[in-house]
C-alpha angles and dihedrals in degrees: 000000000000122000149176120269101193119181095190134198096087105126101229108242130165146053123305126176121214121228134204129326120266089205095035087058109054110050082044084054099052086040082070096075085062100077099040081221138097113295121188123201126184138196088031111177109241099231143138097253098047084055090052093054090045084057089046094055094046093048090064091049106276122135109231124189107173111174138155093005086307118112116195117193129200110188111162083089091069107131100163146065100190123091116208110244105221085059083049096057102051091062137036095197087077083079082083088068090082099080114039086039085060100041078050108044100354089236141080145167126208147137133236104292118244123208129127122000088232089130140288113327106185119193098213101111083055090054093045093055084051106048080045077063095054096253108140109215128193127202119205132146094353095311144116117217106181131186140198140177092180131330113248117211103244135158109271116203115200116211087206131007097270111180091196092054095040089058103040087053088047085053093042093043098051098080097030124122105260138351119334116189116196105205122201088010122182110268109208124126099247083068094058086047094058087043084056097058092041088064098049090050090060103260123136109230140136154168098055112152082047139076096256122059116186123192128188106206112234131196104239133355136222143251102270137202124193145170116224106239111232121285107258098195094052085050084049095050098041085061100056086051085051094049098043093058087053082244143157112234142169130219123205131191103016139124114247094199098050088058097048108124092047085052094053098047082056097052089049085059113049108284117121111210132183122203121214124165111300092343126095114196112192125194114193127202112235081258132021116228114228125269115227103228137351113199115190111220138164111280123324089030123089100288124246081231093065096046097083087046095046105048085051087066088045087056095083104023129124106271139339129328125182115216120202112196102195098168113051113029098201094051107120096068081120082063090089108044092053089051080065092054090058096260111143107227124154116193125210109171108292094350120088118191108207111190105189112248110203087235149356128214132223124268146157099283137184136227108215101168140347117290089021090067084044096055090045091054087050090050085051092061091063100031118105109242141354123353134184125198109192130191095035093165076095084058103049090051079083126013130063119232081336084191103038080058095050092043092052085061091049107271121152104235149117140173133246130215 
């Protein structure tokens, strides 16, 4: 198994461009099925989990090229509606196969999708925008088998702001008969991506980036090509690495707006950061002062993604910040393994107090999720001495070349196979 090998105490300092987004990505990738054209797609993120969903989509028939950050997908070629379920399991996103698979063929068979142990992720809210479209779905031995003569347009309540089963209604509803409305729809700007490529692909939709989503069903859609917009929550990482070595990066290609919230907690403790265009400068103090409370909320609150991170720069701030993590229930699996770092956390259910420890110290960590390893990665860099991330398979889910990144700006680290 590969990991990180981290000798931290180099202050980051540089230029670094994001690339494409990991959750942009997915749900686009599996919206190519819809047209039963080419698609191209460009600045793709070269990750595990974009691979995965590239699998998946051979595997039901589709021709894939991706080089050089650019995905081309043939899928006129498309001759099945069964998903294998070992693909399945590895990834979560393929979740997003449900809708396009039934505006296609109006049938499709999967299990219950895998990905990251964060808490209990039901997809109930996904099976309950579909039946609203008229598909019958049955559930047997740890399978969906759903059916559809024709999607009808109807008025789909959400019970919360899912941004999986926002997604997966916008991709069944593009090619239903009539007018479908999404109300209290995610908001998050991968949603307004999809919705982008959507329309370039011919399809009539609105309102995404909003609470309300309206699509108008249309018979057939076009050949597409679309450029993946940057990933905000490796901006938003690459900051807080930034901010934790006391250094003085640049961030090219991101969206400001999109990283807002995280912006904004590191002004409130200490970083100055100028927004130009599409850059992002950040100037961090020799030591960040602590942030009361972070509270993780649906966009365009501050993300569940961030909080791991976030809480690693926390680690060795001046005084004491309260996290609330109100999305995933089991996300502070990252809480121990910085404890071994030296980092002072106490956990009481959703709440995590973080007193600031002038310093950690490097030790054998684990990653034991996503962001988690992410956040453990960021905690390396201002550790004294030696630090090792294992299990970094979580990591590369969603960063590219995580340590050839870090290394550009100046960090000593280097992986290991």
């Amino acid at each position: 198994m590969s990991k990180f090998v981290i000798h931290g105490g180099n202050k980051l300092h540089g230029e670094i461009r994001i690339g494409g987004a990991k959750n942009a990505v997915l749900p686009i990738l599996a919206a190519t099925i819809l047209s039963g054209k080419e698609s191209i797609l460009r600045d793709c993120p070269n990750l595990k989990d974009v691979h995965t969903m590239i699998e998946i989509l051979r595997s039901v028939g589709c021709k894939i090229s991706f080089q050089d950050s650019v995905i081309v997908v043939d899928s006129s070629t498309l001759y099945s509606h069964e998903i294998p379920e070992s693909l399945v399991r590895e990834m979560r996103s393929s979740i997003f196969l449900m809708g396009p698979m039934l505006g296609r063929c109006g049938k499709i068979k999967i299990s219950y999708p895998g990905g990251c142990e964060i808490g209990p992720r039901p997809i109930d809210l996904h099976i309950k925008a579909l039946k609203a479209l008229g598909v019958q779905i049955t559930e047997a031995h740890g399978f969906l088998e759903c059916e559809v003569q024709k999607l009808k347009g109807c008025e789909i309540h959400l019970d919360y702001p899912s941004v999986g089963a926002t997604e997966n209604a916008m991709l069944a509803a593009a090619m239903a008969e009539g007018t479908t409305r999404i109300i209290n729809a995610a908001k998050e700007p991968e949603i307004v991506d999809l919705q982008n490529f959507m329309l370039k692909m011919g399809a009539k939709i609105y309102g995404a980036g909003t609470s309300e989503i309206v699509i108008e069903g249309v018979k057939e859609l076009k050949r597409a090509e679309y450029k993946i917009m940057p990933d905000r929550i490796v901006t938003g990482t690459m900051l807080a690495a930034g901010a934790i070595t006391g250094g003085y990066i640049v961030v090219t290609n991101a969206i400001p707006s999109h990283v807002q919230p995280v912006v904004s907690k590191l002004k409130e403790c200490g970083c100055l950061i100028l927004e130009k265009g599409n850059t992002l400068t950040l100037k961090a103090p020799e030591r960040v002062k602590a942030v009361d409370m972070i509270k993780t909320l649906p966009y365009p609150g501050f993300p569940t993604d961030m909080q791991a991170q976030f809480m690693a720069l926390m680690t060795v701030a001046k005084g004491t910040s309260f996290f609330t993590e109100t999305i995933f229930e089991n996300r502070y699996k990252h809480v121990d393994e910085l404890v071994r770092m030296g980092a002072k956390i106490k956990i009481d259910g959703r709440v995590a107090v973080v007193k600031g420890v002038p310093k950690l110290t490097g030790a054998k960590v684990c990653a034991k999720d996503l962001r988690g390893g992410a956040a453990l990665v960021i905690a390396g860099l201002a550790a004294e001495g030696e630090t090792t991330v294992e299990d970094i398979i979580h990591i590369e889910r969603g960063y590219e070349q995580f340590d050839k990144m870090l290394e550009q700006l100046g960090a000593h680290i280097y992986r290991i196979q």
